[in-house]
Phi, psi and omega in degrees: 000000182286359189249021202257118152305168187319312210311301199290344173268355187270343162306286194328305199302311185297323177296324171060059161194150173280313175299310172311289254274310161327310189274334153336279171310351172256302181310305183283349166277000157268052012004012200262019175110019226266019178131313184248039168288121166281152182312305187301326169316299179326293195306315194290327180299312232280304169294353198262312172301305163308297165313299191312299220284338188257312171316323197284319196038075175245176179294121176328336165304291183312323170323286124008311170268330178292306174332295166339287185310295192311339174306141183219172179040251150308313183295336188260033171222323149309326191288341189309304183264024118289000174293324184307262171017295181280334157318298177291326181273043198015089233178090175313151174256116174239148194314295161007271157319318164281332188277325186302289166343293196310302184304311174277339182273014192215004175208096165298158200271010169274326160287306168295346185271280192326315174304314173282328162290323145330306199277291175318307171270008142356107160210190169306312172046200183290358151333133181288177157303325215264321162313325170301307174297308175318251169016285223300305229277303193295004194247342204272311190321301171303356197222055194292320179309353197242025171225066211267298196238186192301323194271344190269321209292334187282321201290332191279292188296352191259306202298341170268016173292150137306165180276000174266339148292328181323291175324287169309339202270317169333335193260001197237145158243154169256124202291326183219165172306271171001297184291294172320338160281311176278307169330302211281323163294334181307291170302317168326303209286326195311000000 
């Protein structure tokens, strides 16, 4: 464990174990990136990365260099040329930057439009209420314009209902997203 930048160690200290601080470091290098990652592997490394970063509460520098550290094999020989790259152009690596990089080699933007299309043609289908949601919820994150505030996201998630939950729902308003989901499971069981 002696090859763990600082950052993991000022966790362990705060967390106060040796045993966390490892199985930390292990659960996220089986994520880490090694090259032949599908975009969803990506998102999950990325979020995984992101969960660490609100535990750690280290500085966004430190952000970065743990991001880094985790790469291994083809991704860390990819991330080298992009540092040349940024390196040359005098270009700080700030996460920003690194999720952007990160983002274009492993999530083409013909994969993110098939994600957002996807999203687009979105319903209920053979789908529970509470499977519909999942979906809903993991497909909108590709289509945020067309989930901007709380009245679109609701208005979106209904239309993809079946139409005899639609029909309920329709007699009731619902005050939030939460509240238009459990209402809609609610009829489901009915």
């Amino acid at each position: 464990m002696s090859d763990l930048p600082s950052i993991c160690f000022r966790t362990e200290l705060i967390i106060g174990g040796s045993q966390w601080s490892a199985h930390w470091h292990t659960s996220i290098r089986q994520l880490s990136g090694r090259g032949t990652t599908s975009p969803q592997e990506a998102e999950a490394w990325i979020d995984k990365m992101k969960k660490a970063f609100r535990v750690m509460e280290c500085t966004e520098e430190e952000n970065v260099k743990f991001a880094i550290y985790m790469l291994q094999d083809r991704a860390h020989h990819w991330w080298k040329s992009v540092e040349r790259t940024l390196a040359h152009e005098h270009k700080a690596v700030i996460w920003k930057r690194f999720r952007t990089a990160f983002y274009s080699k492993y999530f083409p933007s013909s994969h993110l439009r098939e994600l957002e299309r996807k999203f687009l043609n979105l319903n209920q289908g053979t789908m529970t209420v509470d499977e519909y949601e999942a979906e809903f919820d993991r497909l909108s994150r590709f289509a945020p314009t067309l989930v901007m505030d709380a009245e679109s996201r609701m208005r979106r998630f209904e239309e993809g209902l079946k139409p005899h939950l639609r029909r309920g729902l329709a007699v009731v308003h619902s005050t939030n997203y939460d509240d238009l989901v459990d209402r809609a499971k609610n009829l489901e069981i009915v």
